[in-house]
C-alpha positions in Angstrom: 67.1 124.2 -149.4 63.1 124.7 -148.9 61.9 124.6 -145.3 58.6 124.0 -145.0 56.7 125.7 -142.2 55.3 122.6 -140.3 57.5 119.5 -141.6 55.8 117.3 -144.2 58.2 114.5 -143.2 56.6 114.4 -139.6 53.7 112.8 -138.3 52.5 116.4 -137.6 49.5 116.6 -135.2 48.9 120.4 -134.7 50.9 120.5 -131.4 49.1 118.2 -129.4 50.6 115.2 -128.3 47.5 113.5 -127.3 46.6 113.1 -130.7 50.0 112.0 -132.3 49.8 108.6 -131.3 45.9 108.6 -132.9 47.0 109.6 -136.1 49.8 107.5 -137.2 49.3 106.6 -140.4 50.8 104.2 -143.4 53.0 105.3 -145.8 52.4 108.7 -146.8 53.3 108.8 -150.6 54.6 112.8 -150.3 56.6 111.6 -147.6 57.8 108.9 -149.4 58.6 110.7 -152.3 60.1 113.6 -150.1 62.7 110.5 -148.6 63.8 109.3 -152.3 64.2 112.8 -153.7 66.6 113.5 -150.5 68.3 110.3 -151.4 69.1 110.5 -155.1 70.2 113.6 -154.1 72.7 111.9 -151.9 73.3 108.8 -154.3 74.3 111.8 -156.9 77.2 113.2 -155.0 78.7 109.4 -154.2 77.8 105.8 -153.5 76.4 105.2 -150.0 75.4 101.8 -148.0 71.8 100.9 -147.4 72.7 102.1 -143.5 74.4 106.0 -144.2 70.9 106.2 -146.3 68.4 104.9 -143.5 70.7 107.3 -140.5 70.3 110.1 -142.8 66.0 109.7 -143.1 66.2 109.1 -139.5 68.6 111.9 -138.8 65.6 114.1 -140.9 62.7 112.0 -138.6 60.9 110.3 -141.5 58.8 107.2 -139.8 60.0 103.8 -140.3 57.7 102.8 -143.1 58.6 105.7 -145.3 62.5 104.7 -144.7 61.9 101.0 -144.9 59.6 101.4 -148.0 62.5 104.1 -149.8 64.6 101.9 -149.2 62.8 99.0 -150.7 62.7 100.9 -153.6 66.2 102.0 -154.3 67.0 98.3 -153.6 64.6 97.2 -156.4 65.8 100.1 -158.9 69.5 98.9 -157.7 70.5 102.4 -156.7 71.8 100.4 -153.5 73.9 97.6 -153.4 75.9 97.0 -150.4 78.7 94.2 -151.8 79.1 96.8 -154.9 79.5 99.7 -152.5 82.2 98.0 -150.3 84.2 97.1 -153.2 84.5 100.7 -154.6 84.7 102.1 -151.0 87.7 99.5 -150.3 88.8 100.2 -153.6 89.5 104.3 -153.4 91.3 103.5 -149.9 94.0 100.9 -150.9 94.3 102.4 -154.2 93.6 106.4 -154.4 94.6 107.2 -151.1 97.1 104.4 -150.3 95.5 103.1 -147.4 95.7 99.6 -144.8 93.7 96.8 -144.0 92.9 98.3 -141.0 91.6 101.5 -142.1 89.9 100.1 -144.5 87.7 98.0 -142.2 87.5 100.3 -139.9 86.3 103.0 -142.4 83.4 100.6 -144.1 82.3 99.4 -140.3 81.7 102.5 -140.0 79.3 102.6 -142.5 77.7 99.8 -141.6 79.0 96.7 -143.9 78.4 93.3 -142.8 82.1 91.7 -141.9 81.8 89.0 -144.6 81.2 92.4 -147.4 84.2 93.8 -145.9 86.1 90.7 -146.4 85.1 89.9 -150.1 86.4 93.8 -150.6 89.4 93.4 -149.2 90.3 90.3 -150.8 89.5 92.3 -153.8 91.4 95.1 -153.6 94.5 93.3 -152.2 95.0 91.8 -155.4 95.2 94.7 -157.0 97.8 96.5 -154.5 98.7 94.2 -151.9 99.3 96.1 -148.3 103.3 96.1 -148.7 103.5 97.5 -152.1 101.2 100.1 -150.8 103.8 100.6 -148.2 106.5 100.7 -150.2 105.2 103.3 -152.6 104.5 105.7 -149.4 107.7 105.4 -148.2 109.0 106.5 -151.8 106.8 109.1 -151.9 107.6 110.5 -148.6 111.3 110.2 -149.5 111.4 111.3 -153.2 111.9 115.1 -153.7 112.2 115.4 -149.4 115.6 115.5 -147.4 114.6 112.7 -145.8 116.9 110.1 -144.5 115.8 107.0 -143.2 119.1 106.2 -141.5 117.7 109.2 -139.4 115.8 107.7 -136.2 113.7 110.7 -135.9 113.2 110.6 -139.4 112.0 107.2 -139.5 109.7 107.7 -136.5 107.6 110.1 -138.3 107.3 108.2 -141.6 106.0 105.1 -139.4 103.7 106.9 -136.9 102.5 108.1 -140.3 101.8 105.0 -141.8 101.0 103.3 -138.9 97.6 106.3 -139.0 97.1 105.2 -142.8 96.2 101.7 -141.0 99.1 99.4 -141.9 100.8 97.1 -139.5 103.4 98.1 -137.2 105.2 94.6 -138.1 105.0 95.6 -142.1 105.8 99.3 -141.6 108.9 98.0 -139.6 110.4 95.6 -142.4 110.0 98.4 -144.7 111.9 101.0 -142.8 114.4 98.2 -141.0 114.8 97.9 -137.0 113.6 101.1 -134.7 115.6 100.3 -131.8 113.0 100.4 -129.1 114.3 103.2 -126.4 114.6 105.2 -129.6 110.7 104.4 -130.5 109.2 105.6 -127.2 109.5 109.2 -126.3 110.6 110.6 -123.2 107.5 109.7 -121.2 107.9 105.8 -122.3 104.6 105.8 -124.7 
């Protein structure tokens, strides 16, 4: 990575702060093409939303014109695409990696998808694997080639905390596995 003495990204001034404010200036075409080289960059390791790309120029202090303005641009050349992104994000969750609806919503909030994006993925990707084939196939795979037996209470307490972190339902997990009595569920301290 090249670091650059006296940041091109920045309104530089010198040092004095007095004349900062005085010299804010439009779009600065190096910086702009500074903030789209950083994001293809970005773009070529995996997809990202419109937001992970603006909190990363921010993150390296580019103004708000040279962020709004790249991301104009990647917009226009279709490099971003927020509904496409959600779909392929939902997508590797429920599928690849086996996932819930809840972690799955959780996971695209966090990367800043409007809730009616996250809902057109989901509906998606649910009809592809719906959430209780999903859990069935982790209980199999937790079972197969393991000496694990579910008729075991501890047993079945760790397969369901564990799918209970993979964001499925505690109410889906439990018709899967069949009945955790309750005084068995909570530990010794009552949680």
């Amino acid at each position: 990575m090249i670091r650059y003495s006296s940041p091109r990204h920045k309104n530089y001034s010198g040092g004095n702060k007095k004349n900062a404010a005085k010299t804010a200036r439009p779009v600065d075409h190096l910086d702009l093409s500074h903030a789209l080289q950083i994001t293809y960059r970005l773009l070529s390791l995996r997809a990202h939303s419109a937001y992970e790309i603006e909190k990363k120029l921010r993150e390296r202090e580019f103004s708000a014109a040279v962020i709004k303005e790249a991301l104009e641009k990647l917009h226009e050349l279709k490099y971003l695409d927020d509904d496409s992104f959600a779909c392929q994000w939902a997508r590797n969750l429920a599928v690849n990696k086996l996932c819930g609806n809840r972690k799955i919503v959780t996971s695209l909030k966090e990367k800043g998808i409007a809730a009616h994006l996250i809902d057109k993925a989901l509906e998606e990707v649910r009809q592809e694997i719906p959430e209780e084939e999903a859990v069935s196939l982790l209980i199999k795979k937790k079972i197969t080639g393991k000496n694990i037996n579910l008729q075991n209470i501890k047993e079945k307490k760790k397969v369901f905390q564990n799918l209970l972190a993979k964001g499925f339902p505690a109410g889906l997990i439990l018709n899967k596995l069949g009945k955790i009595p309750e005084d068995d569920f909570h530990g010794e301290d009552g949680q």
